[in-house]
C-alpha positions as CSV (number, residue, x, y, z in Angstrom):
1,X,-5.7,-3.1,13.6
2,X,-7.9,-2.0,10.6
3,X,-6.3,0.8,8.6
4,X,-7.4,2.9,5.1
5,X,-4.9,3.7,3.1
6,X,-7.0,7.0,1.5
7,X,-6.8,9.6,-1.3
8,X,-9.1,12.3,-3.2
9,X,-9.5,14.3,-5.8
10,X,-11.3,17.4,-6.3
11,X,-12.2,20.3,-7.8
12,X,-9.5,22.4,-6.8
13,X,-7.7,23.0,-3.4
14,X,-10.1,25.1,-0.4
15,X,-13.6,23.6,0.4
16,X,-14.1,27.1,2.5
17,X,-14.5,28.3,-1.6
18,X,-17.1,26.0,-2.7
19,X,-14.8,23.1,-3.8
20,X,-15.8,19.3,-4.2
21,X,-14.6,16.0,-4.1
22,X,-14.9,14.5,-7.6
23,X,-12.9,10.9,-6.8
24,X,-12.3,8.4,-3.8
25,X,-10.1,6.0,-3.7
26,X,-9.5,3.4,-0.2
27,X,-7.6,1.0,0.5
28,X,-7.6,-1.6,3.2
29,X,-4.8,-2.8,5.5
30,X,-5.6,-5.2,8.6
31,X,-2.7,-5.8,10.3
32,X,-0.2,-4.2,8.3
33,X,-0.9,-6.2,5.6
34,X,-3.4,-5.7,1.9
35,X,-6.7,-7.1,2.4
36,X,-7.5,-6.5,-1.3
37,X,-10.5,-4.7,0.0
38,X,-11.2,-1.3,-1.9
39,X,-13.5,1.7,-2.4
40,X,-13.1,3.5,-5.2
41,X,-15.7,5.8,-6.7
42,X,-16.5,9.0,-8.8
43,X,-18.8,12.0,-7.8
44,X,-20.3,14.4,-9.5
45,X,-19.7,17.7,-7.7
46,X,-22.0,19.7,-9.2
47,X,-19.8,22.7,-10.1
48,X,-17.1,23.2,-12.3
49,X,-13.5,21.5,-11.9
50,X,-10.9,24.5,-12.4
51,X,-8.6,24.0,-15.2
52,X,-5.7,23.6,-12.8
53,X,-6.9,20.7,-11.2
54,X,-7.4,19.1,-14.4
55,X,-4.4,18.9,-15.5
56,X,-3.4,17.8,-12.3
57,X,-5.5,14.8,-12.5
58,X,-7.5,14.9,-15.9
59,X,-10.5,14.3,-14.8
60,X,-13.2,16.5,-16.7
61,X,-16.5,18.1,-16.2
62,X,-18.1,15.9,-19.1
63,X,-16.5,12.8,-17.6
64,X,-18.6,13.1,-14.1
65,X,-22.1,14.4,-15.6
66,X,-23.3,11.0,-15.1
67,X,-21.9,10.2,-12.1
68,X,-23.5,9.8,-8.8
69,X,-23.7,13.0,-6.0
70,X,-21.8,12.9,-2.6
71,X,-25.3,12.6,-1.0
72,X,-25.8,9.3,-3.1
73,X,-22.5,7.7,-1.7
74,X,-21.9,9.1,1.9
75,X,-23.0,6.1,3.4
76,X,-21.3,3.7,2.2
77,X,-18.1,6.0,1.5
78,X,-19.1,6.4,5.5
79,X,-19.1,2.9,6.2
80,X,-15.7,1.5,5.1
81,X,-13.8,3.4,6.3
82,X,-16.0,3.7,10.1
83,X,-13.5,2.6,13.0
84,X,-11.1,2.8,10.7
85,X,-7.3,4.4,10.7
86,X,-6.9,6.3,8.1
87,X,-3.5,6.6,6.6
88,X,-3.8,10.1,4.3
89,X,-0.5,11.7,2.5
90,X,-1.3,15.8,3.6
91,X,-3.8,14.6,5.6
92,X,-5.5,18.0,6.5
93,X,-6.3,18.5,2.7
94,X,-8.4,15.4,2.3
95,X,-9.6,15.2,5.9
96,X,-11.2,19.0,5.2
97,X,-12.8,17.8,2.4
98,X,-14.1,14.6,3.4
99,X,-15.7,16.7,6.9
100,X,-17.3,19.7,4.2
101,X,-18.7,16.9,2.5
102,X,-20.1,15.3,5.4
103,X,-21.6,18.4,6.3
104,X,-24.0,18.7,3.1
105,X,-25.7,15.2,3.6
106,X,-27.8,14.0,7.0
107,X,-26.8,12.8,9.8
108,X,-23.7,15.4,9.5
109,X,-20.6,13.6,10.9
110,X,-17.3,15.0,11.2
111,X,-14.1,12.6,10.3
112,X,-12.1,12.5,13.6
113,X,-15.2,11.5,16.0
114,X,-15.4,8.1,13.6
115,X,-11.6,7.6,12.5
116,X,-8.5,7.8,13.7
117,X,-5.6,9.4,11.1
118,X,-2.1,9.3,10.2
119,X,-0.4,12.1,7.7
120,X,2.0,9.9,6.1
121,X,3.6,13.5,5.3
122,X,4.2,14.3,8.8
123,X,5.5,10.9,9.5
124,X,7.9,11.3,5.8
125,X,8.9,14.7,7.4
126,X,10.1,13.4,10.5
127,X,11.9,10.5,9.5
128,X,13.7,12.4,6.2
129,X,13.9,16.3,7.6
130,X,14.6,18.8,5.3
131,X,14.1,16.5,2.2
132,X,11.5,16.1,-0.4
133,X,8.7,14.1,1.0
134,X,5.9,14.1,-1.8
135,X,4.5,10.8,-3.1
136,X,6.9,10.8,-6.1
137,X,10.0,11.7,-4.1
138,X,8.9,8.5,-1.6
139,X,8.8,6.7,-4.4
140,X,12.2,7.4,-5.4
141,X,14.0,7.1,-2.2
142,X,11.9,3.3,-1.2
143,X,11.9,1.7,-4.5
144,X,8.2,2.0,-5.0
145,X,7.2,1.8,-8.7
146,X,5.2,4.7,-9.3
147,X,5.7,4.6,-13.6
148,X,1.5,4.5,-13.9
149,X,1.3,7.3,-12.2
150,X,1.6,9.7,-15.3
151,X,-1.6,11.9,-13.5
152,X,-2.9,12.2,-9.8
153,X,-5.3,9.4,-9.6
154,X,-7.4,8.5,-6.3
155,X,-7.4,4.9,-6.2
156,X,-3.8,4.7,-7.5
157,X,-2.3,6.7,-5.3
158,X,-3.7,5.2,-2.4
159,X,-2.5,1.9,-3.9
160,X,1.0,3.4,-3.9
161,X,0.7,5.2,-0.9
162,X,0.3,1.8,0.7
163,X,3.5,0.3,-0.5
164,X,5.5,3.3,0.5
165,X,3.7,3.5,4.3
166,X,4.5,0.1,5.2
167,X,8.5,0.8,4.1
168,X,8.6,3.9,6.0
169,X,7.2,3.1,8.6
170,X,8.8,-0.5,9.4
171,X,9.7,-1.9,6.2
172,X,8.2,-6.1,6.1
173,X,4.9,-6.0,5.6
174,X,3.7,-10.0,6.3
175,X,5.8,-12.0,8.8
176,X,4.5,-15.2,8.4
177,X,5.0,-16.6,11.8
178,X,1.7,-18.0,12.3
179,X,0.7,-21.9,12.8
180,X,0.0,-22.4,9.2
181,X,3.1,-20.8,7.1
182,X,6.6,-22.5,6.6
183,X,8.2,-21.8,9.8
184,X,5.1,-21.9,12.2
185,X,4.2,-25.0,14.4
186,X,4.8,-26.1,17.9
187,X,8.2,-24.4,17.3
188,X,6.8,-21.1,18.0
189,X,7.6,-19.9,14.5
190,X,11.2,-20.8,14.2
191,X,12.6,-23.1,12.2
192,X,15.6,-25.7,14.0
193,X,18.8,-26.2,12.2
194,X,19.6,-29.8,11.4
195,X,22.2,-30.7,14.5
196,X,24.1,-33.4,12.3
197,X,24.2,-30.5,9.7
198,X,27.8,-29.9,8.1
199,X,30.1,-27.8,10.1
200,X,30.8,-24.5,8.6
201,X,33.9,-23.5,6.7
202,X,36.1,-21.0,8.4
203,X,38.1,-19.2,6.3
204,X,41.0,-17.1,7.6
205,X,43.3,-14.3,6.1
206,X,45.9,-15.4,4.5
207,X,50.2,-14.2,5.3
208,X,49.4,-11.7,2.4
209,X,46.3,-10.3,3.6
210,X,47.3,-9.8,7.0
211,X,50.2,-8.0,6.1
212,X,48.7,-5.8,3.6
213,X,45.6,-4.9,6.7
214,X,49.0,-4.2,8.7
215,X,49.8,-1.5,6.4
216,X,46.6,0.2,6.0
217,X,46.0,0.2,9.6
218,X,49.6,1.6,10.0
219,X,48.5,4.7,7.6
220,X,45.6,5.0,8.9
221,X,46.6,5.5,12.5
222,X,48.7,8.5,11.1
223,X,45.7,10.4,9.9
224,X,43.4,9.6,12.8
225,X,44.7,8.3,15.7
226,X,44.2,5.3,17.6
227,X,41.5,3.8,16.2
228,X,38.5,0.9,17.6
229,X,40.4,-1.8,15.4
230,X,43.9,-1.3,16.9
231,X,42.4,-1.3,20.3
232,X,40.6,-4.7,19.8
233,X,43.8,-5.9,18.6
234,X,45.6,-5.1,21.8
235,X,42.6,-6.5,24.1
């Protein structure tokens, strides 16, 4: 399974008002796992960037005068990520972009007839209801180092939006099962214990411990009834 990890940026928030993409940034996933595969470029959108979206993601109206149209880039924008599953954090936002975009340039094509797409939102929103789910707060709650991330940026978002998709939605990201890593062979992938191998220690409680896990249990019982310990005990 081919998936694009994808993010824009633009010149401000509603394509119905005129507004352009100004950045792209892709990345690729086969298999759950980073390809090293990416698309990153930046457009001129020939219009003004509103002052809100620049501080947003600092990108200026001087910085793109020399940078290539949509028209210029559709088709191979068009290209990498066709077939593809496209993994987009508010996915509506970039997808209505990407579709006015499409629209300006010949042949027209319209995102959903060439790509399949996951909102990583929707899928946040579902799995942590009724908390924050932005890009930052994912950070936060997986571990996902997000400390370059001082301004929106296309390519570096998708980057991190990678890493935090493949935690939320199943964590490992490269089980290396196959013939050639470590643990792969004949075996089917798992590696046999040694049988001569040295038995393991057991260790039990000792007269003290016992006692003092007596007690507790004792108190405890008094506050909540009979609980699953006591009645594995008395099996």
């Amino acid at each position: 399974m081919r998936q694009i990890v994808l993010d824009t940026e633009t010149t401000g928030i509603d394509p119905a008002e005129g507004h352009r993409i100004i950045e792209i940034g892709c990345v690729e996933m086969i298999e759950r796992r980073l390809t090293g595969r990416n698309y990153h470029v930046y457009v001129n959108p020939e219009r003004e960037i509103e002052a809100e979206a620049i501080t947003i993601h600092g990108i200026t109206n001087e910085f793109l005068e020399d940078k290539p149209k949509f028209a210029a880039v559709a088709d191979e924008f068009f290209e990498f990520i066709k077939g593809a599953e496209l993994v987009i954090h508010n996915a509506a936002f970039d997808i209505g972009f990407m579709d006015s975009e499409f629209a300006r340039v010949k042949p027209v094509r319209k995102t959903a007839d060439h790509c399949g797409v996951i909102d990583s939102l929707a899928v946040a929103r579902a799995k942590h209801p009724g908390q924050k789910n932005n890009l930052n707060a994912l950070c936060k709650r997986y571990g996902v180092d997000n400390s370059n991330r001082e301004l929106h940026g296309a390519l570096l978002d998708a980057e991190i939006l990678a890493e935090v998709y493949l935690l939320l939605t199943g964590g490992q990201t490269a089980l290396s099962l196959d013939a050639g890593s470590e643990y792969g062979g004949a075996s089917g992938g798992i590696r046999r214990l040694d049988s001569g191998r040295p038995a393991l220690a057991i260790i039990k409680a000792t007269d003290a411990e016992r006692e003092a896990h007596t007690e507790f249990m004792t108190v405890l019982e008094k506050k909540v009834g009979e609980t699953v310990w006591s009645k594995l005990e008395g099996a």
